[in-house]
N, C-alpha and C positions, 0 to 999 in steps of 0.2 A: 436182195438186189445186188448185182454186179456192175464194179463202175469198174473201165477201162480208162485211165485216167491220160491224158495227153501230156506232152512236154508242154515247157513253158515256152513262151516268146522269145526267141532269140534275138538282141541286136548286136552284131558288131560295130563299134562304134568309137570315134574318139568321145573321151568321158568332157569334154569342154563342150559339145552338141546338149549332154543332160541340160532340158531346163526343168525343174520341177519348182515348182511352185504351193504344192501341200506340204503341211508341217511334219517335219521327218521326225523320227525315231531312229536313231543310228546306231548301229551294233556292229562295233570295229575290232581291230584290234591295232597298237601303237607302232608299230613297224608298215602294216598295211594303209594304214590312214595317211600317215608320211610320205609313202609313195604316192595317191593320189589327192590328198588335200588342197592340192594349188590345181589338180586339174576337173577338179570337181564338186560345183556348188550348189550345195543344198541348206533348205532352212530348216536348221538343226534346232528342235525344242527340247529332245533327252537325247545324252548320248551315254553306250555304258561298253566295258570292255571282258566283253563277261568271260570266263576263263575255265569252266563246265555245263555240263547237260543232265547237268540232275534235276529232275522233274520237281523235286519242290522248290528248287532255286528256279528253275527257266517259269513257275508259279507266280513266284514273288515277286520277279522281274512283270510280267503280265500284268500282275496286280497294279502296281507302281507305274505303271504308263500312262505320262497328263492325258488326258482327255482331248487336249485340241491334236494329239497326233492323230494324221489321216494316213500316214505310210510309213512302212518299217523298211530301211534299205540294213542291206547287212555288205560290209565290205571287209574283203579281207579272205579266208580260207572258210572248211568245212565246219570248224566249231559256231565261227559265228553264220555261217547259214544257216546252220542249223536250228541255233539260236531266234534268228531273225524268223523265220519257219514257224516256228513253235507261239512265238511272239503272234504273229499275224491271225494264225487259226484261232487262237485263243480271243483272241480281242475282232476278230472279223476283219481286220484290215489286210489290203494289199501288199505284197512286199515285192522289193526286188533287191535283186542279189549284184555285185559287179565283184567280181572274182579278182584277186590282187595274183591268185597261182592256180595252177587245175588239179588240184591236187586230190580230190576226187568226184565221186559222180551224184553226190548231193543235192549239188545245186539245180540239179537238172531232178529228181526224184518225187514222190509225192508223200514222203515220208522224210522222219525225224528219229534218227538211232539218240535213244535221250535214256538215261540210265536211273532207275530204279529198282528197288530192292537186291541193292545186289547185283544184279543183271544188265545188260542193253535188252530193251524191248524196241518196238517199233512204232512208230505212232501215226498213223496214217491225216497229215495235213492236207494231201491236195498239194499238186504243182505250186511253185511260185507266180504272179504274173508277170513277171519277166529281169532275164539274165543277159547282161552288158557286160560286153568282151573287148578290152582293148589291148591288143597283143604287144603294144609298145610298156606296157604295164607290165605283162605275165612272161616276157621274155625275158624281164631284166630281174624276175626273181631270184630268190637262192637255188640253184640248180637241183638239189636235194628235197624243194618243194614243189618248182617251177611246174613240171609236169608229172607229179608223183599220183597223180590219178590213173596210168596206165597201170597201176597196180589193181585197182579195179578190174582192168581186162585180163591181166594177168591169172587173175584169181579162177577165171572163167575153167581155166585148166584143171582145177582140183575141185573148184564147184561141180562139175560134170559130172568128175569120178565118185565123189561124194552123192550124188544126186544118183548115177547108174547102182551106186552100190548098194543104195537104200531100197530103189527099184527091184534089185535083184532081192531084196533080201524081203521082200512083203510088207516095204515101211513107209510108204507114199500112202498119201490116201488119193481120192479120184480125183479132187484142186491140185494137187502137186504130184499124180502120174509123171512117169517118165514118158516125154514128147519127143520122139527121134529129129523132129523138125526142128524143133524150137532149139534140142543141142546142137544138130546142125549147123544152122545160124550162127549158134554164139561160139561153136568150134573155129568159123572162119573169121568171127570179130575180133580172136585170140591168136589167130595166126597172123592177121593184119598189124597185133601190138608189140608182137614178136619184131618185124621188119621195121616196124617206125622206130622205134628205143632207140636207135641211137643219135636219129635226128632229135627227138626229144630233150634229150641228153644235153643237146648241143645248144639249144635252145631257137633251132630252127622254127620260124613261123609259119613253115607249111606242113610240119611234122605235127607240132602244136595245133594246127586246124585238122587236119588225120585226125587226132586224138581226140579234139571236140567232137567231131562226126560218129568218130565209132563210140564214142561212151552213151552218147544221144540214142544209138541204135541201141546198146543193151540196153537202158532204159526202159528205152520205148519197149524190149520186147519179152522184158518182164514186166511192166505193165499191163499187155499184152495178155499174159499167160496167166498174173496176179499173183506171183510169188520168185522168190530171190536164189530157189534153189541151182539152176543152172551156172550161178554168178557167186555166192556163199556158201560156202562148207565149213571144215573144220578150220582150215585156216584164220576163219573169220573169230571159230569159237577160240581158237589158242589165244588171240587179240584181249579175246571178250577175257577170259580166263587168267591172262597175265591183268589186267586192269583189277577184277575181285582181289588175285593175290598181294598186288602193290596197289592200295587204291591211293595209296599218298606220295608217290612215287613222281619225281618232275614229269612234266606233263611231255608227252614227245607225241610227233605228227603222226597222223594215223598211217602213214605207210610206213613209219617206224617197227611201228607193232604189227602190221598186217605181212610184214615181207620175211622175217623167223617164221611166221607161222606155215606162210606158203614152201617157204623150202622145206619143212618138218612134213607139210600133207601131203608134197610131193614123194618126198621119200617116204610116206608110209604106205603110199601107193603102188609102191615100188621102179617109180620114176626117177631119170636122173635127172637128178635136180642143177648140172652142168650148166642146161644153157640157160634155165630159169634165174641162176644165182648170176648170169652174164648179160643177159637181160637186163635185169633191174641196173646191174651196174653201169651200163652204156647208156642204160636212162638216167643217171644221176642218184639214181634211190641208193640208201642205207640198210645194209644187213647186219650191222656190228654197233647196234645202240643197245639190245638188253644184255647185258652182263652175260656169260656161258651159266654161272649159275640159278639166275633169275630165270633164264629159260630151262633148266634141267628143274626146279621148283615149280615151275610152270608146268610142264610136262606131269608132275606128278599128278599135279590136281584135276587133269584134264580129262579122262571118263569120269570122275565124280562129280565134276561143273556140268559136265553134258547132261548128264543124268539130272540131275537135282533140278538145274533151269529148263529140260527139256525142250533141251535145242533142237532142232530135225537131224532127224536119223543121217548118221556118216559113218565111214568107219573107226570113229572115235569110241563111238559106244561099243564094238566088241574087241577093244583094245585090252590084254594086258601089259599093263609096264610094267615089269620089273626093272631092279635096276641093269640087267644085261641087255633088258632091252631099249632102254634110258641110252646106253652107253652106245649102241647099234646109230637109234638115230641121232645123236649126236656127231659120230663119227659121219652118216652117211652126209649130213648137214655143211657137214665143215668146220660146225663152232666145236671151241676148244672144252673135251669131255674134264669138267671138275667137279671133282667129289667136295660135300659139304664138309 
């Protein structure tokens, strides 16, 4: 059987209109909770601030949920979505999400990137039933988080290439053929993320609703298709790949890690990576959180990660790196080439 799964329920809304009245389960985080705690009341019977997505921890958290909870909100970013997500499916309860930043496209997904053995795997929850947006909240975040979800759309650029490349090479199977429509689509999603960035940036709240709209659309239109390949590529696996090598590494937001990797697939693409690295920056995002050598360590391991967790095919897999060619995308990159 094939499920085409829908978005969730959108409200935009001031968070003072919530009345809920079932006993919550709350999954925050202490910077996000502080911004809306005074504008938004709920009867709190566990509250927990959970701080990974390791499948046997997001277990025990499961396990350990009172019984009178009837609904799980999660506020705050994409961990604790995720979290809240994972939480719901597991115990059958409702959840809803109110987003403190849009800092990716989670909230809106029918999946949980939750990490075991080693790896992110995907875990198919089922949409949320519903996502409160109030832009007097997400405006006034850290700008670096605020709208760090256009890096989702971003990605779309190197997902494609990844995705045609696999195509060309006889590594799709007939679920994830290459659909000249479906790239289509998500070529003009990615050219629309291009033009907004710097409203985003700025923390414009009509740039911010752009941004909700087009992420809603990829969404929906892998959904759609029932696979991520037009929208994740290697960029995604470098993320995955820096995480296995430093798993005890301070925790940094996913477009920390997601925006090295997109400038590295772009340049292995042989893209310049110019406007993509100007981009991010007039959106507020960060390209100078992992160390030059964390990422040239990273690079090392990355056709042997693909391989071993059998990611979908990119052109990761018929990568050699040597170190001259270590040294290549480094340079095409920008970050500073250092030797161990």
């Amino acid at each position: 059987m094939t499920t085409i799964f829908p978005l969730p329920e959108v409200q935009i809304s001031e968070l003072s209109a919530v009345k809920e009245r079932r006993p919550v389960a709350l999954l925050t985080g202490a910077r996000a909770w502080n911004s809306v705690n005074a504008l938004l009341e709920l009867p709190i019977v566990a509250q927990a601030e959970p701080d990974r997505v390791e499948v046997s921890y997001l277990d025990d958290l499961a396990a350990n949920l009172p019984k009178q909870v009837e609904v799980v909100y999660g506020v705050g970013g994409g961990l604790v979505s995720d979290v809240a997500k994972y939480l719901g499916w597991k115990r059958k309860l409702p959840v809803v999400i109110v987003p403190t930043v849009l800092s990716q496209d989670g909230y809106f997904t029918s999946l949980v990137a939750a990490r075991n053995g080693g790896t992110t795997h995907y875990i198919e929850t089922g949409p949320v039933s519903k996502v409160i947006m109030n832009w007097d909240v997400i405006r006034t975040a850290p700008p670096h988080v605020r709208g760090a979800g256009i890096i989702e759309l971003l990605c779309i650029v190197t997902g494609l290439l990844d995705w045609r490349y696999a195509a060309e090479h006889n590594k799709t199977t007939f679920d994830t053929r290459f659909q000249p429509w479906a790239a289509g689509i998500m070529a003009g999603i990615a050219q629309q993320a291009f033009k907004i960035a710097a409203g985003v940036g700025k923390g414009n709240v009509e740039s911010l609703r752009n941004l909700l709209d087009l992420m809603c659309l990829e969404v929906q239109l892998t959904n759609q298709i029932g696979h991520n390949r037009p929208q994740e590529g290697s960029e995604q696996f470098f993320a995955y790949a820096y995480e296995t090598k430093y798993p005890r590494s301070r925790p940094l937001p996913y477009a920390d890690r997601v925006a090295p990797g997109l400038l590295i697939a772009a340049a292995l693409h042989g893209q310049d990576v110019g406007p993509i690295r100007d981009t991010l920056a007039s959106a507020g995002l960060r390209t100078d959180q992992l160390p030059p050598d964390t990422i040239r360590d990273t690079l090392k391991i990355l056709p042997e990660y693909v391989r071993k967790y059998d990611q979908p095919y990119s052109i990761l897999n018929d990568l050699d790196l040597t170190s001259e060619r270590i040294d290549e995308i480094m340079q095409a990159t920008g970050f500073e080439a250092k030797t161990s």
